[in-house]
C-alpha positions, 0 to 999 in steps of 0.5 A, a space after each residue: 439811255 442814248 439810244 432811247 433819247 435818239 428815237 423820241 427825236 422828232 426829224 419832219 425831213 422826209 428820207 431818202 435813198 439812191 435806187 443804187 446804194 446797195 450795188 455800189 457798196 458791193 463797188 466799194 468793198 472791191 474797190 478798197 480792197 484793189 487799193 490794198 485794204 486789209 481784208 478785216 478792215 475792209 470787212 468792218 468798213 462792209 458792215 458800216 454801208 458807208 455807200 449807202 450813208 452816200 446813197 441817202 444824201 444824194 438820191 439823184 447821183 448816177 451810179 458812176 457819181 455815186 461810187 465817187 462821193 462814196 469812195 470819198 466817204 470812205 476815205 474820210 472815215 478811214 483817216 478819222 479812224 486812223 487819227 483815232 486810232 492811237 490811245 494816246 493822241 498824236 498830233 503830229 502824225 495827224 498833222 502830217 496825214 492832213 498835210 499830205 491830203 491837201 497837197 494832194 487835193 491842192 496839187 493832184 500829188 502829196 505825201 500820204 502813204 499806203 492805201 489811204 493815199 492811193 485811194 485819195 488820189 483815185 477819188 479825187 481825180 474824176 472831181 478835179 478833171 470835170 468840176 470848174 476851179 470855183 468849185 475845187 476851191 470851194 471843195 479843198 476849204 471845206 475838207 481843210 476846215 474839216 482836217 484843221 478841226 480834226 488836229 486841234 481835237 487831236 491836240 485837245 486830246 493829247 494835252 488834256 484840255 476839254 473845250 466849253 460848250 461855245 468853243 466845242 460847237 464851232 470845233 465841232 462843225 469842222 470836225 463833223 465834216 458836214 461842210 464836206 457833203 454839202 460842198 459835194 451837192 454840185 457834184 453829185 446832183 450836176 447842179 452848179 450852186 453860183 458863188 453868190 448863192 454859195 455866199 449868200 448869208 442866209 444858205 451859211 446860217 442854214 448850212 451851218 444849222 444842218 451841220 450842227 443838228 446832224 453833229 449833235 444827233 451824233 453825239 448823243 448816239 455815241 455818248 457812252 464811246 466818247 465818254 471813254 474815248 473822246 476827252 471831254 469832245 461831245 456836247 453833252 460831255 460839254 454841258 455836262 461839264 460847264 453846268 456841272 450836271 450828271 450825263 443823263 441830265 445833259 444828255 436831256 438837255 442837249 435833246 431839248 436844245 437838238 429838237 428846239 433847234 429842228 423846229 426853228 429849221 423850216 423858218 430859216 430855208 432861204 427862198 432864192 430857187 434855182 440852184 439854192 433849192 438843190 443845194 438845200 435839199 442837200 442840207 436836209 438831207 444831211 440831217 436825215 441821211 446821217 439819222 437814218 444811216 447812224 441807226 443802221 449802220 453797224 459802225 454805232 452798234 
């Protein structure tokens, strides 16, 4: 039923993809496996095509650039598979792998073991050495954001307690890491977003908008895993719980909520040019690239 309420959503975003997606996935297979990677995990991450995820939120990167945003992508959907990855939920070694990454980001050097570490510190190099020190800040906050979402729903899990549906939307734009890809924009696209426009109240609400449409398509494409694994950590487990209806009636509901959301999209695009204009698109295409992708990637199937 999930997958069929995903295709009658109607996205007007048009798609997107980096004439170089294809040729740096093949870069990121070698990479990973330089940086030590199992060779069965490196082969599901294959099969997953993170690279092109990357290729169609930021269609203008040259190829080096698009490695980098990829490497980082791949990165963080190793360290969501490995703060998932116990049947029962262990904060502290969540909290210990979150802390290790942003003394990494933060300082160039932190603790966080093995190939996950390794490949962190060669990810982020080339960001730190060229982007200004605006940016880094800006970037660190998201991925911090992102982590601190990813232990409270760690924390959630082990404990037990299922978040309302108010409470799991604001958690869920951290744990999304939506925040993470729309810091990347300047990078990728050689823009420099200013920090007033960064600011601006109105690219926040539109930001955040992206992030929950994108966050919401999600749950509904992986509502039957997240029914067997998540705690109670989707929305349409959150409606469904809070009204006391069965899934299929939240999941409709949760579909309404998604399109009625989409529609009010156009209306909140703020129109300050320049820079803003890029960093929107990014924002768009956030949501497209993460439906486009979501559908084909072996990592839903």
């Amino acid at each position: 039923m999930m997958p069929t309420i995903c295709f009658t959503l109607d996205c007007p975003i048009n798609p997107t993809m980096s004439v170089y997606a294809d040729e740096v996935q093949d870069w990121v297979g070698e990479w990973t496996r330089r940086h030590g990677l199992p060779a069965e995990l490196a082969d599901r991450l294959a099969e997953g095509g993170i690279a092109r995820y990357a290729g169609r939120l930021y269609p203008d990167a040259t190829p080096d650039d698009l490695k980098i945003v990829a490497a980082l992508f791949t990165w963080f959907f190793l360290a969501d598979d490995e703060c998932d990855r116990a049947s029962v939920p262990e904060p502290d070694r969540v909290r210990a792998l979150v802390n290790g990454a942003l003394d990494l980001l933060e300082t160039g050097s932190g603790a966080v073991d093995g190939p996950l570490g390794s490949m962190l510190a060669d990810a982020w190099q080339e960001p730190r050495r060229r982007m200004p020190a605006r940016w880094r800040a800006r970037f660190v906050s998201a991925v911090e954001h992102h982590l601190r979402g990813v232990v409270v729903e760690a924390r959630n899990k082990a404990s037990g307690y299922r978040p309302g549906i108010a409470e799991y939307i604001r958690l869920r734009r951290a744990t999304s890491a939506a925040y993470v890809a729309h810091a990347l924009v300047d990078f990728a696209a050689g823009v420099s977003v200013p920090e007033g426009v960064w600011r601006h109240p109105a690219v926040r609400a539109y930001s955040a908008v992206g992030n929950d449409l994108l966050s919401w398509f999600n749950d509904l494409l992986s509502l039957d895993r997240d029914a067997a694994t998540s705690g109670g950590h989707n929305l349409v487990l959150a409606v469904a719980t809070e009204a006391g209806v069965p899934l299929e009636v939240a999941a409709e509901r949760v579909r309404d909520l998604w399109q009625e959301t989409m529609s009010r999209l156009p209306g909140l695009r703020p129109a300050l040019g320049g820079p803003a204009d890029r960093y929107i698109d990014g924002v768009d295409w956030a949501i497209r690239g993460t439906i486009d992708w979501s559908l084909e990637s072996a990592r839903y199937r």
